[in-house]
Kinemage of the C-alpha trace (Angstrom):
@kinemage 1
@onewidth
@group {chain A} dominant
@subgroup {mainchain}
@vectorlist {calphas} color= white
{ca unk a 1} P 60.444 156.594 -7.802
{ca unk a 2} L 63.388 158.498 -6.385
{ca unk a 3} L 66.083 160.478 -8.539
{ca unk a 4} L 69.346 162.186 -8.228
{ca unk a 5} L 70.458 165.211 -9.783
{ca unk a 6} L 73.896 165.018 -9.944
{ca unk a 7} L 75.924 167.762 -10.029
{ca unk a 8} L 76.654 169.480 -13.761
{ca unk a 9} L 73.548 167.671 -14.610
{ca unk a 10} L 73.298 171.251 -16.433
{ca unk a 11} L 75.718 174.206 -17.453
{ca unk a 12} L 74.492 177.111 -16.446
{ca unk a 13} L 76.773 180.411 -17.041
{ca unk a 14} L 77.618 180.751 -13.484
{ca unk a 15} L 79.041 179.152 -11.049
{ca unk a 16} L 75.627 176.926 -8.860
{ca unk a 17} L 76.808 177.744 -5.422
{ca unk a 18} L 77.248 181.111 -4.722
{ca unk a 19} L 78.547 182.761 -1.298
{ca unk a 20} L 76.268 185.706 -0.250
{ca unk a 21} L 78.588 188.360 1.157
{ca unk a 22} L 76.626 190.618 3.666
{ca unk a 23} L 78.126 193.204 6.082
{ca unk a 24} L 76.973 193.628 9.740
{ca unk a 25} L 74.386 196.202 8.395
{ca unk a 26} L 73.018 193.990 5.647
{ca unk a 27} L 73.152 193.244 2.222
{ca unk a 28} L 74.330 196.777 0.575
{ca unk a 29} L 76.748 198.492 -2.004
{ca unk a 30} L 78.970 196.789 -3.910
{ca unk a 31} L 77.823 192.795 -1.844
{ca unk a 32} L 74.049 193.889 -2.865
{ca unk a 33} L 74.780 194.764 -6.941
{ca unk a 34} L 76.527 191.315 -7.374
{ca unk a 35} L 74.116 189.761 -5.523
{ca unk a 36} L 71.442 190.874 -7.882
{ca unk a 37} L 72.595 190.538 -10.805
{ca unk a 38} L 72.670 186.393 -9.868
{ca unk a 39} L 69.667 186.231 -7.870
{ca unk a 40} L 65.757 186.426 -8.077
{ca unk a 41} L 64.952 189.905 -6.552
{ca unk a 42} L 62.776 187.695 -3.591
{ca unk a 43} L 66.071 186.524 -1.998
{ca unk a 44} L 66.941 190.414 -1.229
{ca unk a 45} L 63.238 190.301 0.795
{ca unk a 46} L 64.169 187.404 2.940
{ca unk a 47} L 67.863 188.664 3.504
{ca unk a 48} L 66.275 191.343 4.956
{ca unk a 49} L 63.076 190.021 6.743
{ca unk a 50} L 65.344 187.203 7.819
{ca unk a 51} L 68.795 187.917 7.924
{ca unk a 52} L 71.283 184.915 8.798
{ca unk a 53} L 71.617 184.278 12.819
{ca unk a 54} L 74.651 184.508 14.434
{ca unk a 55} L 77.261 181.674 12.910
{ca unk a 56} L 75.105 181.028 9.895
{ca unk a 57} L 76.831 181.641 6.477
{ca unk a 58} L 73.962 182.382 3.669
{ca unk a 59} L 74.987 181.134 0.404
{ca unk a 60} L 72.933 180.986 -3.125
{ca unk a 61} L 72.166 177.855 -5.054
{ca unk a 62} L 70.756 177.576 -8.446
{ca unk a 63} L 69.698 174.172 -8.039
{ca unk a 64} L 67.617 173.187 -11.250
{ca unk a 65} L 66.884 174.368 -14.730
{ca unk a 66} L 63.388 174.122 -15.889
{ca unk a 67} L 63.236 171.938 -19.403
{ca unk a 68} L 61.492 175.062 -21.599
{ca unk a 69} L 64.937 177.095 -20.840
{ca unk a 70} L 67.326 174.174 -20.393
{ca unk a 71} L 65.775 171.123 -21.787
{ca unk a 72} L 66.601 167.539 -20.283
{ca unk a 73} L 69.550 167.407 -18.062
{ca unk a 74} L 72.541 165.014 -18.949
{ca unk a 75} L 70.290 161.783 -17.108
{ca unk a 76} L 67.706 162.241 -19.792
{ca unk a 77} L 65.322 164.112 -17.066
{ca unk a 78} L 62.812 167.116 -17.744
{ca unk a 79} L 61.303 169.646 -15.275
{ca unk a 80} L 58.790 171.286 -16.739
{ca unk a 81} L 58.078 174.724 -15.927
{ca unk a 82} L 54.977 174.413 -14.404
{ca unk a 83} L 56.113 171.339 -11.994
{ca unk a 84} L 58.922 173.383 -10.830
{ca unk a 85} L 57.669 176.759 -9.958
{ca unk a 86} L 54.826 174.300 -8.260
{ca unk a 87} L 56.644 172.543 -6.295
{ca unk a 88} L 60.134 174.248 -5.258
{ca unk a 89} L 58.668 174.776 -2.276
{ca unk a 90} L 59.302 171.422 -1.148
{ca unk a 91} L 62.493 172.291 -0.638
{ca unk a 92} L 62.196 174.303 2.479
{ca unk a 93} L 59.341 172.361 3.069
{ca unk a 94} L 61.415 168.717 3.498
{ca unk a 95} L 64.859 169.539 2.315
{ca unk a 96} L 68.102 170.049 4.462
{ca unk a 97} L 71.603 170.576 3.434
{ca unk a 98} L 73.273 166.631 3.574
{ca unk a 99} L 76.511 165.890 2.329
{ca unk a 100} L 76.064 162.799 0.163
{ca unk a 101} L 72.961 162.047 0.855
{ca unk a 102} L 73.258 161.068 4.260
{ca unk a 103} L 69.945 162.390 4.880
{ca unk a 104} L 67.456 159.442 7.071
{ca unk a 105} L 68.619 162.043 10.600
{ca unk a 106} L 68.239 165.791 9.890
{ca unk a 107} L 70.881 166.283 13.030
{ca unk a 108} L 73.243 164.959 10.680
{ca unk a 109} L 72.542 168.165 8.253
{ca unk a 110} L 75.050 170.790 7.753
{ca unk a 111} L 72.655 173.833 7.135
{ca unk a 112} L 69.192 174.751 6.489
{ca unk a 113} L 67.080 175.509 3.250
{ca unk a 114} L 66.273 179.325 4.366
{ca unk a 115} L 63.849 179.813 1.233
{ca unk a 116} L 63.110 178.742 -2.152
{ca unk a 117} L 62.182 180.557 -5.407
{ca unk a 118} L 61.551 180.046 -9.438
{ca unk a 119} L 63.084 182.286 -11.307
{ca unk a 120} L 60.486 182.370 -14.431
{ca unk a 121} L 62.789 184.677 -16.445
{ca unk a 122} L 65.470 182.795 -15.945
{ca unk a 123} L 63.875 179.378 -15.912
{ca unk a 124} L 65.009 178.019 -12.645
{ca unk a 125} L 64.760 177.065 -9.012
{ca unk a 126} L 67.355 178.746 -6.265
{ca unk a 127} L 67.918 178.230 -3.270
{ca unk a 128} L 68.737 180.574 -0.151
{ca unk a 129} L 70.827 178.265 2.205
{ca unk a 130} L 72.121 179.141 5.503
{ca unk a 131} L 74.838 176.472 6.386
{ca unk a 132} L 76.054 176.116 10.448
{ca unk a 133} L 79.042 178.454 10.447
{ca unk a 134} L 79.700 177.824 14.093
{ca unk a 135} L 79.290 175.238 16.624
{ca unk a 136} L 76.432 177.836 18.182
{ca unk a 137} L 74.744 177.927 14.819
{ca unk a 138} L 74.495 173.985 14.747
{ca unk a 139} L 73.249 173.335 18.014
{ca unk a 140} L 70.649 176.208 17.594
{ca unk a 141} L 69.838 174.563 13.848
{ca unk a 142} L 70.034 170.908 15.235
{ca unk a 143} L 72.932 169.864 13.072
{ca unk a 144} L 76.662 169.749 12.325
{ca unk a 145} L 79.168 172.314 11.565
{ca unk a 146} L 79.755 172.859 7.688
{ca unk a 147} L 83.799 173.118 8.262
{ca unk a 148} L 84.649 171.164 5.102
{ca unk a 149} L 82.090 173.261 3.183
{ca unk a 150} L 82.846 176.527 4.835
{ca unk a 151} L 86.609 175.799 3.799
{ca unk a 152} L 85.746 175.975 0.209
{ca unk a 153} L 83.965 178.906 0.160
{ca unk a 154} L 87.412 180.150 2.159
{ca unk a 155} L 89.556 178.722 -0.959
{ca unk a 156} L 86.953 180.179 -3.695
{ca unk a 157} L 85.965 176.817 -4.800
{ca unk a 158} L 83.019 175.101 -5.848
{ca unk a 159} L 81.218 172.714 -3.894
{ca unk a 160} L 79.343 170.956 -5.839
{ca unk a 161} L 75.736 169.788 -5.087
{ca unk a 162} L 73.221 167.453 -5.737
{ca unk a 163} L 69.673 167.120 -5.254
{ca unk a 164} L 67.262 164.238 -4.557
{ca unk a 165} L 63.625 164.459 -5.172
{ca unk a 166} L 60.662 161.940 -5.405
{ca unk a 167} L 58.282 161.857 -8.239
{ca unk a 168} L 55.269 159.492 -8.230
{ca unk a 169} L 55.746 158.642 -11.835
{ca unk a 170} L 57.533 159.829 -14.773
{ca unk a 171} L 56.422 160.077 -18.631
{ca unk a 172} L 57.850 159.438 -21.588
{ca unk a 173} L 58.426 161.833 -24.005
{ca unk a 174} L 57.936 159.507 -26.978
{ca unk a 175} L 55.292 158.024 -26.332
{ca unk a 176} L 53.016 159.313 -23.053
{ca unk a 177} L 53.790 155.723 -20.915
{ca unk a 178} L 53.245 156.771 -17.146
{ca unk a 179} L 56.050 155.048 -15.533
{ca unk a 180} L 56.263 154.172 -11.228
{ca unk a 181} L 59.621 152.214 -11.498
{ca unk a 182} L 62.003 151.917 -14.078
{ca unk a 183} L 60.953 148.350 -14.551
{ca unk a 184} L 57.350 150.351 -15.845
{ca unk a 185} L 59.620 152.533 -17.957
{ca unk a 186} L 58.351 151.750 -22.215
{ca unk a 187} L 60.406 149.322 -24.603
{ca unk a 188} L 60.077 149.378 -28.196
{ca unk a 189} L 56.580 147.720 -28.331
{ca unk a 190} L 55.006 150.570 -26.651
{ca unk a 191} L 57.150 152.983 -27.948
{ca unk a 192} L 57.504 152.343 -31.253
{ca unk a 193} L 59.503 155.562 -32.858
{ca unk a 194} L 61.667 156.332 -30.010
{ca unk a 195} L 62.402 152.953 -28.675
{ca unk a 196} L 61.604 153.680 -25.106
{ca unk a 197} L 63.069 155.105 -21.627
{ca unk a 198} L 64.278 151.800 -21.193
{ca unk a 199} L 67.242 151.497 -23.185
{ca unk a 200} L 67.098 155.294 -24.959
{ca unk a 201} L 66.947 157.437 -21.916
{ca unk a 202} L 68.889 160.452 -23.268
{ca unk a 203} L 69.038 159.577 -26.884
{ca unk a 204} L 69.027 162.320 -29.028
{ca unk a 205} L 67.639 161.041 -32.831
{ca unk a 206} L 67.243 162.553 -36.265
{ca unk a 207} L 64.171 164.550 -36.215
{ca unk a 208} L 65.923 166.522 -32.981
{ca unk a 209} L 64.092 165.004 -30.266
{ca unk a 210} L 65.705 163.883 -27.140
{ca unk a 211} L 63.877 161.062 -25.617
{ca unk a 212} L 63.459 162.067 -22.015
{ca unk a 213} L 61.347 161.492 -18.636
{ca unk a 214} L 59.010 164.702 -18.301
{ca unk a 215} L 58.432 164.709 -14.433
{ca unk a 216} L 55.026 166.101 -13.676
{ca unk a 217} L 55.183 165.970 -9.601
{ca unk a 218} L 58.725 166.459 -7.591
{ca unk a 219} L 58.695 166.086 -4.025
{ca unk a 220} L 62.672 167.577 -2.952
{ca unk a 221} L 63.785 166.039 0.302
{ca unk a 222} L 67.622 166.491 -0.294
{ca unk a 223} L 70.632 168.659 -1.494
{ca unk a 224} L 74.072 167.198 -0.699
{ca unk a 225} L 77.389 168.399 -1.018
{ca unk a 226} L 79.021 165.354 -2.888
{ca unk a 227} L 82.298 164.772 -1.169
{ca unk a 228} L 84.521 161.041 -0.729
{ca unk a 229} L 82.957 159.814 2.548
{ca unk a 230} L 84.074 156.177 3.753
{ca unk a 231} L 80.415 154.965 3.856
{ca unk a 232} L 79.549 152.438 2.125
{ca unk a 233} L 76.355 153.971 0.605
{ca unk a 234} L 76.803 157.197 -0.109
{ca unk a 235} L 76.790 159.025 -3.413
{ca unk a 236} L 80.550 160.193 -4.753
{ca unk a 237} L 82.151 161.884 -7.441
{ca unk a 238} L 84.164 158.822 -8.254
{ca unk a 239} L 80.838 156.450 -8.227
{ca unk a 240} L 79.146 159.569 -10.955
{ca unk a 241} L 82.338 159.680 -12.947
{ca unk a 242} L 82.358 155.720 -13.171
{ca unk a 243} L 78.947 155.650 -14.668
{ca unk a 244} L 79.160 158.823 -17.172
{ca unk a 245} L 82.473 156.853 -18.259
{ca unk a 246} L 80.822 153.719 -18.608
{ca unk a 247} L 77.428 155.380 -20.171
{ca unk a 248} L 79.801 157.594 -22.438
{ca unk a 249} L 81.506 154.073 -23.752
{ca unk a 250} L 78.410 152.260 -24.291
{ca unk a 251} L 76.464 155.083 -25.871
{ca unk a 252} L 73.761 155.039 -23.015
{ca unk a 253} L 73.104 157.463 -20.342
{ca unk a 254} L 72.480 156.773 -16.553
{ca unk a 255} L 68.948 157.860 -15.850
{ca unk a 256} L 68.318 160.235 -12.442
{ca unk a 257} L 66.010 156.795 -11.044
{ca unk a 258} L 69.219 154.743 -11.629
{ca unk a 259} L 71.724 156.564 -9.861
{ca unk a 260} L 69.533 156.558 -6.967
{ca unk a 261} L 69.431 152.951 -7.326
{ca unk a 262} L 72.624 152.711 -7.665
{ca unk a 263} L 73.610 154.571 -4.660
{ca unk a 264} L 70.372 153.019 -2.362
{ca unk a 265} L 68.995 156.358 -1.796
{ca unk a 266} L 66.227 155.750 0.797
{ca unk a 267} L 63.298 157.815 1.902
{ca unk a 268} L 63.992 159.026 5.839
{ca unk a 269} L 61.353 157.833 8.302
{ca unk a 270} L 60.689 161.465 9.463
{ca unk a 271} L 59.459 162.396 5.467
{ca unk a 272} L 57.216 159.785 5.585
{ca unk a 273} L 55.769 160.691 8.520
{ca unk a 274} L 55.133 164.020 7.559
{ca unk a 275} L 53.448 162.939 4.526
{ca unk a 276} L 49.919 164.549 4.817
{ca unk a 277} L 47.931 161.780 3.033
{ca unk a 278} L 45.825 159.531 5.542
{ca unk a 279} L 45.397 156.834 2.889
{ca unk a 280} L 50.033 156.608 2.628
{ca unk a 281} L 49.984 156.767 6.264
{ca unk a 282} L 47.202 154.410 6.997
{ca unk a 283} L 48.926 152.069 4.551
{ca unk a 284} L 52.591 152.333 6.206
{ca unk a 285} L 51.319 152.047 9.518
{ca unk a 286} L 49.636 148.549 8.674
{ca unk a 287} L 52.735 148.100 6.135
{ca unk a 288} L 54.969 147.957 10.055
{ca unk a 289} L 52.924 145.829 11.646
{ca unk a 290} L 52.868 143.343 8.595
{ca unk a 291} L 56.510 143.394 8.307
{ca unk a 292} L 56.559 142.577 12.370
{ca unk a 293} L 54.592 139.936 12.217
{ca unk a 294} L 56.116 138.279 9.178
{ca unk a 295} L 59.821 138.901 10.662
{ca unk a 296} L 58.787 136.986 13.815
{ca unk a 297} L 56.352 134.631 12.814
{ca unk a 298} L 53.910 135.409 14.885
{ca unk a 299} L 50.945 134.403 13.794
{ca unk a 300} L 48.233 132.424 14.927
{ca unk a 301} L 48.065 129.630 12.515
{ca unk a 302} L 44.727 128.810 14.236
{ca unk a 303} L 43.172 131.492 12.066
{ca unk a 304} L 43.823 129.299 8.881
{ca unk a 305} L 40.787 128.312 9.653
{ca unk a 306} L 39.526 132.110 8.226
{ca unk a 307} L 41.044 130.829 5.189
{ca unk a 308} L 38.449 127.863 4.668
{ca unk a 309} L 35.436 130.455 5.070
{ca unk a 310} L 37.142 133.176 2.567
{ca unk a 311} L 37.404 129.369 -0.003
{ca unk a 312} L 34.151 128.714 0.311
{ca unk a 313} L 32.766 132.274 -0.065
{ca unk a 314} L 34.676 133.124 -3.069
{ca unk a 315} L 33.563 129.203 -4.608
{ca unk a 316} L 30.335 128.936 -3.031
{ca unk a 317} L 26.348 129.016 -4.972
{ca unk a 318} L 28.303 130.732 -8.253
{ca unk a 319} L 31.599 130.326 -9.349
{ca unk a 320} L 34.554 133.042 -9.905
{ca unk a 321} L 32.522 135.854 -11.731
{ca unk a 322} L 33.858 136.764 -15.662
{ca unk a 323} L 33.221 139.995 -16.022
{ca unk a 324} L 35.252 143.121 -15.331
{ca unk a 325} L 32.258 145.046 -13.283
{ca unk a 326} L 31.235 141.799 -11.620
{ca unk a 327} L 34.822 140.996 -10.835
{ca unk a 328} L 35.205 144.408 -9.201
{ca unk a 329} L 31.872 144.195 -7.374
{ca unk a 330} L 33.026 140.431 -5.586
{ca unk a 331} L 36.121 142.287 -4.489
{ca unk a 332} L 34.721 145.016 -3.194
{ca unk a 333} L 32.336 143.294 -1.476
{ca unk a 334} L 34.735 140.928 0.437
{ca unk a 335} L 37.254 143.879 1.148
{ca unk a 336} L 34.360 146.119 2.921
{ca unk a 337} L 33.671 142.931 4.919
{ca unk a 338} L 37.510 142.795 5.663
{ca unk a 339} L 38.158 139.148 3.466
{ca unk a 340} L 41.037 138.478 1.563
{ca unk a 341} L 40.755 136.411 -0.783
{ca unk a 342} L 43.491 133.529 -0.862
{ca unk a 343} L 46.191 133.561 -3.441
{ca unk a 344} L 45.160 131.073 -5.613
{ca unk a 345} L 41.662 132.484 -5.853
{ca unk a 346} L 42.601 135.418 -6.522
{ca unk a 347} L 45.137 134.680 -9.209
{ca unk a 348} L 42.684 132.868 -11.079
{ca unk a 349} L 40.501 135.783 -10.668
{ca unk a 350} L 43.255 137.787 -13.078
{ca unk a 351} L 44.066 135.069 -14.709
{ca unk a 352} L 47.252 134.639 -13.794
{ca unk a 353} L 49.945 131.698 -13.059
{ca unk a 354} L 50.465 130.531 -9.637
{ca unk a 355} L 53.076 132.819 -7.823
{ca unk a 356} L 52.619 131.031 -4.240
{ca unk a 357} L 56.059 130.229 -4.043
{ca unk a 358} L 57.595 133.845 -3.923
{ca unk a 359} L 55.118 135.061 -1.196
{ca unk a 360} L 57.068 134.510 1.787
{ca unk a 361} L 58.619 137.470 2.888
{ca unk a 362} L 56.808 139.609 0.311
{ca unk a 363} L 55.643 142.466 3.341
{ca unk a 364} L 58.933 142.544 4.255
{ca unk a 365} L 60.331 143.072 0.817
{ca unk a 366} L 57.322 145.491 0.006
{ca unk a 367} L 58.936 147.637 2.904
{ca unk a 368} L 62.312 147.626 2.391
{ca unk a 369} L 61.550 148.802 -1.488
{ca unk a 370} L 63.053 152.610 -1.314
{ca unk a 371} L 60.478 154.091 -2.533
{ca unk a 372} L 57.905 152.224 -0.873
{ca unk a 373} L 55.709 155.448 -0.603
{ca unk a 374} L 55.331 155.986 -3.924
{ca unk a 375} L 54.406 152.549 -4.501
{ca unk a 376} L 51.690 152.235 -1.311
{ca unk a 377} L 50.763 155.768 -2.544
{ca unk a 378} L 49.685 154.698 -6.182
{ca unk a 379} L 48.150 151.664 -4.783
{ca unk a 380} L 45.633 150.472 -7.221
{ca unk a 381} L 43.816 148.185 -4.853
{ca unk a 382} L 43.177 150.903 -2.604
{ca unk a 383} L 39.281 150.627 -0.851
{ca unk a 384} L 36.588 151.687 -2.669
{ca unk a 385} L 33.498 153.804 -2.043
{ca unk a 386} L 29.436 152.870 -3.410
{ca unk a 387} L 27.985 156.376 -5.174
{ca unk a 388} L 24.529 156.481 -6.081
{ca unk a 389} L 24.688 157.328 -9.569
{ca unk a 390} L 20.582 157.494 -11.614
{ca unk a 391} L 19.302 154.739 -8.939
{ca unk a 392} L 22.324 152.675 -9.594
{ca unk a 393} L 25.055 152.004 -7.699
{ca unk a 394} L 28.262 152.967 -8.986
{ca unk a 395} L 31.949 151.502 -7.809
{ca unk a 396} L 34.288 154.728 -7.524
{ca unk a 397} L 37.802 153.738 -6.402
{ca unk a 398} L 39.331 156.124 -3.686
{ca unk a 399} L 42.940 156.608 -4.770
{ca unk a 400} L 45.520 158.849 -4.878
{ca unk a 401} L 45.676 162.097 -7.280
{ca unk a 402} L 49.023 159.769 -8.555
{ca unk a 403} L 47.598 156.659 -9.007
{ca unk a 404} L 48.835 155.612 -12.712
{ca unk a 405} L 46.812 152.021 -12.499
{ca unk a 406} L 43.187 152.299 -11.391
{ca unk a 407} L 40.863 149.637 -10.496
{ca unk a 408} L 40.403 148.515 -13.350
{ca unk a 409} L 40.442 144.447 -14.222
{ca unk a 410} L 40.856 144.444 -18.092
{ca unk a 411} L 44.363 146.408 -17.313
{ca unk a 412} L 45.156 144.048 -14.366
{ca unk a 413} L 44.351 141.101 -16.118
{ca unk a 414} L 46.210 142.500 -19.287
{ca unk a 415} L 49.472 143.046 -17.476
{ca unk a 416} L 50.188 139.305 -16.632
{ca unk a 417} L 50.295 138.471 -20.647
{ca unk a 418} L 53.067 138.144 -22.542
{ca unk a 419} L 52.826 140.903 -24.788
{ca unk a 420} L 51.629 143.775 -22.177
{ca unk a 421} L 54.752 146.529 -22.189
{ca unk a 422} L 54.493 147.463 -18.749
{ca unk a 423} L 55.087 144.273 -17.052
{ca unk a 424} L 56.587 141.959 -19.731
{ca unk a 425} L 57.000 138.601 -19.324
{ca unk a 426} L 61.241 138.484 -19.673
{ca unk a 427} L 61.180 135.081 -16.918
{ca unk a 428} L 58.666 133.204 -14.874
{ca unk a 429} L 60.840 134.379 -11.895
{ca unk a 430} L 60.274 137.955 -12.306
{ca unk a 431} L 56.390 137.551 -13.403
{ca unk a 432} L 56.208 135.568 -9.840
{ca unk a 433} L 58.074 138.530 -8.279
{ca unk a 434} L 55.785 140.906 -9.498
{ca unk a 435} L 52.697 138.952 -8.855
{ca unk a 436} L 53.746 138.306 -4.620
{ca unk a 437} L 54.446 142.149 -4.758
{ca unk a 438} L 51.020 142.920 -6.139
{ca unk a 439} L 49.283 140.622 -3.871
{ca unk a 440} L 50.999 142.203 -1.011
{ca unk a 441} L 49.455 145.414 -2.149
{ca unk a 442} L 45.977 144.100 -2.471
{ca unk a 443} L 45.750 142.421 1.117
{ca unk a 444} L 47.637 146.212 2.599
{ca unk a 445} L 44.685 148.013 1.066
{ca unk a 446} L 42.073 146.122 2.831
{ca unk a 447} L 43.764 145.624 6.091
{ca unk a 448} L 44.694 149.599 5.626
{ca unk a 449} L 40.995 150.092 6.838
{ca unk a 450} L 41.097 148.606 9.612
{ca unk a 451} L 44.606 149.512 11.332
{ca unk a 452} L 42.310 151.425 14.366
{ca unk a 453} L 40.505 148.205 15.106
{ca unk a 454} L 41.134 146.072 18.124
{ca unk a 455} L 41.071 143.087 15.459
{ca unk a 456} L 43.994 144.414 13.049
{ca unk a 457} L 46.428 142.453 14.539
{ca unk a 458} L 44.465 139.315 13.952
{ca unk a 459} L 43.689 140.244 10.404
{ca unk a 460} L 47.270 141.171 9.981
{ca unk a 461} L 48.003 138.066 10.918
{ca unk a 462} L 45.584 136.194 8.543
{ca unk a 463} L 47.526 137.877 5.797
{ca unk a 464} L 50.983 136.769 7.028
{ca unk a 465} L 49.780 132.836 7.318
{ca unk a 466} L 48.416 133.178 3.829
{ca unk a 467} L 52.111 133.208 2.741
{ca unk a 468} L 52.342 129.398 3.831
């Protein structure tokens, strides 16, 4: 899922953005001692090693708190330690200086993310930020001039910053549910002392705890000045202030995931290109030509045809297997030959209600999901690999390091019941929802094997008629 983290999201006894003041010979005297005394000793390195180009204006961020020093932040979020001297990195690895998270063209960025550090004394991430000073500093940086910012720093105000990360899941606190979505996040059922992230997000109760999401894996792609820009769907201070007023009345607080919701923070293109995994990629690429097809409608319905043979191979000498390793096995086995199995069979494979009605459209809704790499990346249908285990075969899935959900039926079959916490039953409507979604994901992993053959379009297409 993605997250914001708004600005005063923490107190820390400074002010977070900090302008570096450096004289033509470099960061000495007086400019070097304050600098110093706020910053992790590495920044003085790379001020030196690196020193800010003509027009660029260096300035320090302290950008997150780990939880051990700070705890949650005010949207009921928790960095551990470990996760963020792991990954702050990503920062200067993705991450560009937006202003409101205007962020899908980095030509529209105001500054670069020079380098990245975590402060273990301290217990946090900062940031070393040089922003476009000059007109000669933004064409040679491939962005914008930061005048608005630059005018602040002029005035000795704040500018006040916010950060955008993806994590592939979240945990509770309370009770150890690994969450992908909020609509995975725990209710009281699951989470029987602390009521769950759903509706207790922040909640601090009598024994002192403060139910929170611990986020084991951040991925930073963004930190944005938060200004009052006419467009439409970018993050303010007015939008925050509504929701901590609203959260404040109600007793609730607004979660990182739903702010991001709220504002319809989106992954760029060019960060999901640059993901590294072949399985995400392989799985976006045939996620495109999906969406394409379905958008134009243009597939062969000769190939329904395809559909009769996948009917009568899934019914045919022995009906639907029963159990969970047979059940896995008859998948398997049809997804290395590149079948699909049709909807209906394979709903009453899991045991589940007919959902035929909400497939149209679902590749197309699949994509246009924000975080639609976390969701392809945790794919629990994802192909599978045979491993000779004592003379037997055994059925390993391949997925992702952050798959939450493997393989496994039991679970699958378990989430379409009433009672399961993950996915609960609250209206046929969203059970159908869910189901179209998941089905979507099981026909992308097989056809994700086979985006390099000359036949992927036709296979593609099989998929797309099997909406109808």
């Amino acid at each position: 899922m993605l997250k914001i983290i708004p600005p005063n999201s923490q107190t820390f006894d400074e002010p977070p953005v900090y302008a570096v003041k450096m004289a033509s010979k470099g960061l000495t005297g007086e400019d070097r001692k304050n600098f110093v005394k706020r910053a992790a000793a590495y920044f003085i390195d790379v001020l030196q090693k690196s020193p800010p180009k003509s027009g660029e204006v260096p300035i320090h961020v302290i950008a997150l708190g780990d939880g051990e020093h700070f705890g949650p932040n005010r949207n009921g979020d928790y960095f551990p330690s470990e996760t963020c001297e792991r990954d702050h990195s990503t920062f200067t690895k993705f991450a560009y200086f937006y202003r409101s998270h205007i962020n899908k063209n980095p030509h529209r960025s105001y500054g670069i993310v020079k380098a990245s550090y975590y402060n273990k004394p301290a217990g946090r991430i900062e940031l070393l930020i040089y922003l476009n000073g000059t007109k000669e500093a933004a064409e040679r940086n491939q962005g914008l001039v930061a005048d608005e910012e630059l005018e602040l720093l002029h005035k000795g105000e704040d500018i006040p910053v916010s950060m955008a990360t993806r994590v592939p899941y979240d945990v509770c606190s309370g009770c150890g549910n690994k969450a992908r979505t909020r609509l995975e996040y725990c209710t009281p059922a699951r989470c029987v002392k602390y009521g769950g992230l759903r509706s207790n997000i922040g909640k601090t109760f009598d024994d002192g705890h403060t139910l929170c999401a611990i986020n084991p894996v951040c991925e930073w792609f963004d930190i944005s000045h938060v200004i009052r820009p006419a467009d439409r769907i970018a993050y303010s201070i007015a939008v925050y202030s509504e929701l901590t007023k609203q959260a404040n009345e109600d007793g609730t607080v607004v979660s990182g995931a739903e702010l991001a919701e709220k504002i319809k923070l989106a992954l760029p293109t060019w960060y999901i290109e640059a993901l590294p995994s072949p399985i995400v990629r392989k799985q976006h690429q045939a996620l495109k030509t999906l969406t394409e097809i379905e958008k134009a409608a243009a597939f062969d319905l000769s190939y329904a045809t395809k559909l009769a043979e996948i009917a009568k191979i899934a019914k045919s000498g022995n009906p639907v297997p029963s159990k969970n390793i047979d059940k896995q096995n008859f998948v398997v086995s049809l997804g290395q030959m590149g079948v699909m199995l049709p909807p209906k069979v394979w709903a009453d494979l899991f045991g589940a209600p007919d959902f035929s009605s909400y497939l149209p459209g679902s590749f197309t809704k699949l994509s246009q999901q924000n975080d639609v790499v976390s969701i392809i990346e945790s794919n629990p249908y994802i192909s599978t690999q045979s491993v000779k285990v004592a003379g037997s075969v055994d059925i390993r899935p391949i997925v992702s390091c952050y798959s939450i959900r493997p393989f496994e039926f039991a679970i699958k079959t378990a989430s379409y019941s009433p009672n399961y916490v993950t996915l609960e039953k609250e209206a046929d409507e969203q059970l159908g929802q869910v189901l179209a979604r998941e089905y979507a994901l099981y026909q992308l992993a097989v056809l994700s094997n086979y985006v390099d053959s000359p036949d992927f379009r036709k296979m593609a297409a099989i998929a797309v008629s099997m909406q109808f």
